[in-house]
C-alpha positions in Angstrom: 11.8 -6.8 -20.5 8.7 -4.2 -21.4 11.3 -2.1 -22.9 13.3 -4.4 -25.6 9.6 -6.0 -26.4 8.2 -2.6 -27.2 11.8 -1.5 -29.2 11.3 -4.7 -31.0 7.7 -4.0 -32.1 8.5 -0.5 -32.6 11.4 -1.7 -34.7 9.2 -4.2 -36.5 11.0 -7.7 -35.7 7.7 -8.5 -35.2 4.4 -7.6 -37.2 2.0 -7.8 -34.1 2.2 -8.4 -30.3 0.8 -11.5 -31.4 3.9 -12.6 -33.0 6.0 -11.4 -30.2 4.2 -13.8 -27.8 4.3 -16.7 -30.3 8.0 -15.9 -30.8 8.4 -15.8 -26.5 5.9 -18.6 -26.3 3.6 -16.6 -24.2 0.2 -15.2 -24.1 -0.6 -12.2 -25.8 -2.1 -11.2 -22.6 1.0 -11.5 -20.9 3.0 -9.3 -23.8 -0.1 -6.7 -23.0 1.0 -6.9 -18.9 4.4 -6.9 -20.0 3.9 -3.5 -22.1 1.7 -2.0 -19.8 4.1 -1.8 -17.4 6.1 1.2 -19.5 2.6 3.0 -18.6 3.6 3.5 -15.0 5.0 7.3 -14.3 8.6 8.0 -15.6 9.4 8.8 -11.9 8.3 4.8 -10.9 10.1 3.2 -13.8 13.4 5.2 -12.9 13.2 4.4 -9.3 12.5 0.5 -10.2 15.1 0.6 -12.9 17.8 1.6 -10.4 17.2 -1.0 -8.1 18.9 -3.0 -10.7 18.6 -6.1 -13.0 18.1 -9.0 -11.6 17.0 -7.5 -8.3 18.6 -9.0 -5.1 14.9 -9.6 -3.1 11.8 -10.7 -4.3 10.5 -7.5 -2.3 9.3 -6.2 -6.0 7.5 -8.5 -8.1 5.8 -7.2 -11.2 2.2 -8.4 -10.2 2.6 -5.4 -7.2 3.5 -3.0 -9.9 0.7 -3.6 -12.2 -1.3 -2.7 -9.0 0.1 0.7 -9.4 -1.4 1.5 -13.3 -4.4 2.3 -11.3 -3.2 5.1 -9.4 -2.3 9.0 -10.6 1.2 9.4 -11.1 1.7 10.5 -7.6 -0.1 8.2 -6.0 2.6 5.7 -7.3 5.4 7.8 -6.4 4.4 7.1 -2.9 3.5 3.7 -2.9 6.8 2.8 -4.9 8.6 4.8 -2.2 7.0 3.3 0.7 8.0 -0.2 -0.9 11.7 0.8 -0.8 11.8 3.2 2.0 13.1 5.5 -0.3 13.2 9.2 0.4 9.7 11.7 -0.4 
């Protein structure tokens, strides 16, 4: 979702993420979460991206990823990891 809202703003379908979110009949705030998300490190979205859309658990939910904006770059490589069990 974070990546065809921001190729739509970046393509100009919509003036402001303030349109977008009238448009999705959201908050702006919640277009901001939604965007922020493409600030997490490349390594974390490419891990969460092939876990596949729609996931199969509710294991990852994007509230526990936001959580992870806080942290360096490799401090969410390991906490994504240790979510999935997946290999250091």
């Amino acid at each position: 979702m974070a990546r065809e809202w921001r190729e739509v703003l970046d393509k100009g379908e919509y003036a402001s993420r303030a349109a977008l979110a009238r448009h999705r009949e959201v908050s702006r705030a919640r277009v901001t979460q939604i965007l922020n998300l493409l600030k997490l490190s490349q390594e974390v979205i490419t891990l969460v991206t092939s876990l596949g859309d729609p996931l199969r658990s509710s294991i990852l939910v994007e509230r526990r990823l936001r959580l992870l904006l806080a942290l360096t770059a490799e401090q969410q490589r390991d906490k994504i990891k240790d979510m999935f069990d997946f290999p250091s």
